[in-house]
N, C-alpha and C positions, 0 to 999 in steps of 0.2 A: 474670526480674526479681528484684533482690534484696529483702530485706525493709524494709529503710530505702527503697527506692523505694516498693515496695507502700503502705509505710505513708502518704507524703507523696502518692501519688496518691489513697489515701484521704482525706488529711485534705485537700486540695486541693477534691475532689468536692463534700464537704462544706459545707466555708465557700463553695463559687463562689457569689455572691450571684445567678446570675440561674436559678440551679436552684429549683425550686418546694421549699416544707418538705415532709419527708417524712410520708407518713400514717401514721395515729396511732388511738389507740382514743379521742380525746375526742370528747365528745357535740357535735351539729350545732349546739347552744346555746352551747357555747364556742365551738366556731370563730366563730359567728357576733359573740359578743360579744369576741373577739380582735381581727377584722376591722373593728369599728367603734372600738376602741381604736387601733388603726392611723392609722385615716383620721383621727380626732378632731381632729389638725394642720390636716389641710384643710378638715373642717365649720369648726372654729371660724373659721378664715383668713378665707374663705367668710361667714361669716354675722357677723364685724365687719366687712367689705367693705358688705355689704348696709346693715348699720345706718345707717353713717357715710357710705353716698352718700344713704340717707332723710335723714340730720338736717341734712346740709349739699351744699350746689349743687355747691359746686367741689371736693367730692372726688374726684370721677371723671372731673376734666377731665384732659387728656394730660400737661399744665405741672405737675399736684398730683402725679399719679403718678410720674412720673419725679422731680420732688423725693422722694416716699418713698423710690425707689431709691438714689436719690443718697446722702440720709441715712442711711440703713444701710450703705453702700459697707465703711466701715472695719467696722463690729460684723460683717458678714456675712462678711469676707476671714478675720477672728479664730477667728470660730464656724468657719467651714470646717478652719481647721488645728486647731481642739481637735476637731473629732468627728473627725478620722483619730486624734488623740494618745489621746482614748476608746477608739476601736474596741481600738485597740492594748492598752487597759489602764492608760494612763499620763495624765498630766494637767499642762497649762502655764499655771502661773499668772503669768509673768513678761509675758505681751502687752501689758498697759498699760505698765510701765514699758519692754519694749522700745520702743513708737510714741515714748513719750517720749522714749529716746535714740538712736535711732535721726534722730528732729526734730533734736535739737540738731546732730545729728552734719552732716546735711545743709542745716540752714544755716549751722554755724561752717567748712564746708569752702567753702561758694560767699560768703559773706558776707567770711570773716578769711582763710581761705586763697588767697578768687581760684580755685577750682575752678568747673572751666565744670560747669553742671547737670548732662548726662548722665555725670559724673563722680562726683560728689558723691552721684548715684544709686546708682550702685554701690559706692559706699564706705558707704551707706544698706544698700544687699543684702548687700553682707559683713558687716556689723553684726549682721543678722541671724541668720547662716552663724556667725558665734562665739558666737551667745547659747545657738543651738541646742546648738553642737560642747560647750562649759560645760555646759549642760543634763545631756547625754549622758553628759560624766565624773563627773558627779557622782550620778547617777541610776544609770546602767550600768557604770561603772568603781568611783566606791564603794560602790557601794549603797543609798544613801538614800533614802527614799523618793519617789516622784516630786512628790507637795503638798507634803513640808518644804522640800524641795533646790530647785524650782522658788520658792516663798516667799521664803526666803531671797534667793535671788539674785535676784528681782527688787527688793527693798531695796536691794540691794548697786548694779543698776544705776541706779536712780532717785536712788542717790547720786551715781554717778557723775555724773550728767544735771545736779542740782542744784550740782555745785561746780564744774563746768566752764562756767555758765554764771552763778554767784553766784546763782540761784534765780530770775533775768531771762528774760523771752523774748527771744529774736534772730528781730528781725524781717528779711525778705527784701526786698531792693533789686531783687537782679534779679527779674523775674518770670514767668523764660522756666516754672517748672515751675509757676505758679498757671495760666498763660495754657496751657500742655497741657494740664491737667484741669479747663479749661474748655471746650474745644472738643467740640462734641458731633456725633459722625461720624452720618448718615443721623438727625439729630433726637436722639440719645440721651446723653445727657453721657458721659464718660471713664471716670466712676467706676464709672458702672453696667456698663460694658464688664466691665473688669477684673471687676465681680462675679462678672458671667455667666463670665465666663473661668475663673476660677480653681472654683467651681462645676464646670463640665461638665470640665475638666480631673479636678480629684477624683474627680467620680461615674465618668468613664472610667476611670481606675487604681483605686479600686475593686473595683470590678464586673467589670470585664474583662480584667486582669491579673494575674500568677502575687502582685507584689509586693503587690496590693491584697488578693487571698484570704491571702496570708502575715500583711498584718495583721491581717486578721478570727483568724488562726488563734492568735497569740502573744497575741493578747489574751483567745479563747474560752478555751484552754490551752497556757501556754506549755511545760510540758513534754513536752505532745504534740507541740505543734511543734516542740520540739529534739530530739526525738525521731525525727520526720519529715524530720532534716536541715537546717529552718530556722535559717539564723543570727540568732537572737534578738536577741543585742544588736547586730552591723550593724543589722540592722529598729530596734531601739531609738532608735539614734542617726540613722538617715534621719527617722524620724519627728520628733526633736526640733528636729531643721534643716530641717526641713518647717513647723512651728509658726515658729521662729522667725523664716526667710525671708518667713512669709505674715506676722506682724506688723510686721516690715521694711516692708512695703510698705505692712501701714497707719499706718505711721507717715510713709513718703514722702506717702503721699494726706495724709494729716494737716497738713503740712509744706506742702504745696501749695493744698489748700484753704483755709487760714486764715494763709498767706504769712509765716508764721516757724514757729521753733522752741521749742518750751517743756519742761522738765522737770517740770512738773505736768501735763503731758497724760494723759487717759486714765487720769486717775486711777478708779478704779472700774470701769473698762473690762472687767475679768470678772464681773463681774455681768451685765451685758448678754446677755453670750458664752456664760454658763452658762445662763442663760435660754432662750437661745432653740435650745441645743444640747439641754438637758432637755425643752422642750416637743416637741422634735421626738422624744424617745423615746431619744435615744441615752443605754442606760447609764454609772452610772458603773464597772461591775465587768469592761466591755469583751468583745470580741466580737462586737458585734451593735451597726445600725443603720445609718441610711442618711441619707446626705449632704442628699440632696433633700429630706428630711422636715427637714432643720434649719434648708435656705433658705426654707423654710416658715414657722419658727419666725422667723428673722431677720424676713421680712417683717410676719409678726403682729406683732410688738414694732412695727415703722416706722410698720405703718397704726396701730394703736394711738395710738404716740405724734403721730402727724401730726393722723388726727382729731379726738383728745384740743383739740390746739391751734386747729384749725377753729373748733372747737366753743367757744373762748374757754375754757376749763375752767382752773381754776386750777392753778400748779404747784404747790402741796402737795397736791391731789389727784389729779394727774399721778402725783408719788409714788407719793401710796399707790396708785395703779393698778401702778403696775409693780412696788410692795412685794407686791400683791397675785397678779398676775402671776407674778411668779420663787414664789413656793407655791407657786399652782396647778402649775406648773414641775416642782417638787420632788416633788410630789404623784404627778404624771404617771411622774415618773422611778421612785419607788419603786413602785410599781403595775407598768409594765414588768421590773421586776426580778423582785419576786414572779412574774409569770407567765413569767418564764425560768426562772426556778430551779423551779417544777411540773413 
C-alpha cells in the first residue's frame, strides 16, 4: 500500500461518522458534561413540546403537527444543504435569493412561456445547478471567500428576480404544481415527504459513504485531505450545487404552495437556516456535526413558532423570541467550537 493510500485510509477511519470518538485522558465529568451538551437539541425539542401541549389543547393533535411539518418544509430543505456546506467548511448565503429566483423562473416559464409544470420544474432544478456551479467559480476557481462571494451573488441574483419580473409577483393560473403539494400520500402532505426525504438521503451520504466522510475531512483539514488524495475543489463544487439544487427546490415548494412567483421571497431566509443549523451544534469552522441534530433544530424553530401563535402571542414578541433564539443559537455554536478546538 502506498503512502497516499495509507494516508487516506487513515483519514477516511477517522472522519467515518459511525465510529465511536476515540478515548481520551478527559475526566468522567467532561464526558459526562460533553454528552449533555450533545443531546441539549433534543431536551430542549422535548421540553418545548411538553409546554406548549400543557398550555394549549390542539397542539398535539395530528392536523397541528403535520402543519408544523409542513411549515418548516422549505427552512428544513435550506438548513439540510448548509450543514453539508458547514461540515465542508464553506457557507451559502445565496438560498433566499435563490427560492426567489428560482419562483420567478418557474412561474414566468408556465405562466408566459406555456411550459407544462414538470418542465418548468426542471428549468427550476437547473436554476439551481447554475447558482451552485457560480458559487463554485467564484469561491473555488477565484478564491474568495465563501460569505463575500456567496453575498455578493445573492444581490446579484435577487436583482436579477426583481427586473425580470418589475418587482411584481406572477401569480400561477395553472395549478397543476399547488394541487401536487397538496396531496397528502398515507395522511401526510407533499412537503413533509420531501423533508423527510432529502434528511435521510443526507444523513445516508454522510455517514455511510466515502463522498460524505470526504466532506467531514476537507472541512476538518483540507490540507490533510489533499494530501490524502482528496479532490478538494471537485468536493468544493458538489457541495455548492448540492446547497443550491436543495434551495431550488425550496423555491419550487414555495412557488407551489402560495401559487406564484415573487422576487421578495425568502427574504431573510438565512436567518432561520442558520438558526436552526447552530442550535443543532453544527460548527462554523467545519468538520464536525450531524444532520439529524439540525432537523432537530428546524423542528424546535416550527413548534416554537407554531405554539408561539396557539397561544395568541403577539408578533413582536414572536420576534423577539426568535431574536432571542438565533443567540441562544450563537451561543450554542461558539461553546461547540471551544470544546473542538480543547
Amino acid at each position: 500500500m502506498t503512502t497516499g493510500t495509507t494516508a487516506k485510509a487513515g483519514l477516511l477511519g477517522v472522519l467515518d461518522p459511525r465510529r465511536p470518538a476515540p478515548a481520551s485522558g478527559r475526566s468522567g465529568q467532561r464526558r459526562v458534561s460533553d454528552r449533555l451538551l450533545d443531546l441539549g437539541i433534543y431536551v430542549a425539542l422535548v421540553a418545548l413540546v411538553i409546554y406548549f401541549a400543557q398550555a394549549s389543547p390542539y397542539f398535539l393533535t395530528q392536523r397541528n403537527l403535520l402543519n408544523v411539518g409542513a411549515a418548516v418544509a422549505v427552512t428544513g430543505v435550506l438548513a439540510a444543504g448548509m450543514t453539508i456546506a458547514l461540515i465542508a467548511g464553506q457557507l451559502d448565503l445565496t438560498v433566499g435569493a435563490n427560492i426567489a429566483l428560482t419562483s420567478v423562473v418557474v412561474s414566468l416559464a408556465i405562466e408566459s412561456l406555456g411550459w407544462s409544470t414538470p418542465a418548468a420544474v426542471l428549468l427550476g432544478l437547473a436554476v439551481g445547478v447554475g447558482i451552485g456551479l457560480a458559487n463554485s467559480v467564484l469561491v473555488v476557481g477565484v478564491g474568495i471567500n465563501s460569505i463575500i462571494a456567496t453575498l455578493a451573488m445573492g444581490i446579484v441574483l435577487r436583482g436579477v428576480a426583481l427586473i425580470s419580473t418589475g418587482g411584481q409577483t406572477k401569480p400561477l393560473t395553472d395549478l397543476t404544481l399547488p394541487e401536487f403539494l397538496q396531496l397528502r400520500p398515507l395522511g401526510v402532505p407533499t412537503t413533509v415527504w420531501i423533508l423527510v426525504t432529502v434528511f435521510v438521503l443526507g444523513w445516508v451520504v454522510l455517514t455511510f459513504t466515502p463522498v460524505g466522510w470526504h466532506i467531514y475531512g476537507v472541512g476538518g483539514n483540507p490540507s490533510a485531505a489533499l494530501r490524502a488524495g482528496i479532490r478538494t475543489k471537485r468536493l468544493y463544487a458538489g457541495v455548492f450545487v448540492t446547497t443550491g439544487v436543495l434551495a431550488a427546490i425550496g423555491g419550487i415548494i414555495t412557488t407551489g404552495t402560495s401559487s406564484s412567483g415573487g422576487p421578495n421571497y425568502a427574504n431573510g431566509a438565512e436567518f432561520d437556516v442558520l438558526t436552526a443549523v447552530l442550535l443543532g451544534g453544527i460548527g462554523l469552522a467545519g468538520g464536525s456535526g450531524r444532520i439529524q441534530r439540525t432537523l432537530a433544530g428546524v423542528l424546535l424553530i416550527g413548534v416554537l413558532n407554531n405554539g408561539l401563535t396557539l397561544l395568541s402571542v403577539s408578533s413582536y414578541y414572536q420576534q423577539l423570541a426568535r431574536g432571542a433564539v438565533f443567540v441562544l443559537a450563537v451561543v450554542l455554536g461558539a461553546t461547540a467550537e471551544r470544546r473542538r478546538a480543547r
